[in-house]
Residue, then its C-alpha position, 0 to 999 in steps of 0.5 A: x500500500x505505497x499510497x495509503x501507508x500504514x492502514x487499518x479496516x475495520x469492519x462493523x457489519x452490516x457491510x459498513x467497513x471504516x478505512x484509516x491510513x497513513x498511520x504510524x502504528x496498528x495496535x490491534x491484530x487481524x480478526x480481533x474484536x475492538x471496543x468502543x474507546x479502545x486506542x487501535x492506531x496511531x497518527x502517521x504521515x506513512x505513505x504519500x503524505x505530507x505530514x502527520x494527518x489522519x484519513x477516515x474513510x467509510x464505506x457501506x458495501x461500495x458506496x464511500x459514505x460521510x463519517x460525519x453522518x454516522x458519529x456525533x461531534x468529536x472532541x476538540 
């Protein structure tokens, strides 16, 4: 993944898959289950970036959809 860097996908059923890339460390491992809060990733700037930034993506089935419609308001 020479592009997306270090990269993680979590899939949360339901055919909705989240895609984080450009980290620096994974901290969870293939087919664990993940809680709510749980640390599974650290910020990079793996792969083509030009610094240290996080890039969310979701999906549901193939359809790329806004994270913003799925979660409340992050903390500043």
């Amino acid at each position: 993944m020479f592009y997306s860097g270090g990269t993680l996908i979590i899939d949360h059923g339901q055919g909705i898959s989240s895609t984080f890339i450009h980290l620096s460390k994974i901290l969870v491992a293939l087919g664990q289950e993940v809680e709510t809060g749980q640390p599974i990733a650290e910020v990079g700037a793996t792969g083509r970036a030009t610094g240290p930034h996080l890039d969310w993506r979701m999906s549901w089935f193939n359809q790329r959809i806004d994270p913003q419609l799925l979660v409340p308001p992050m903390p500043e």
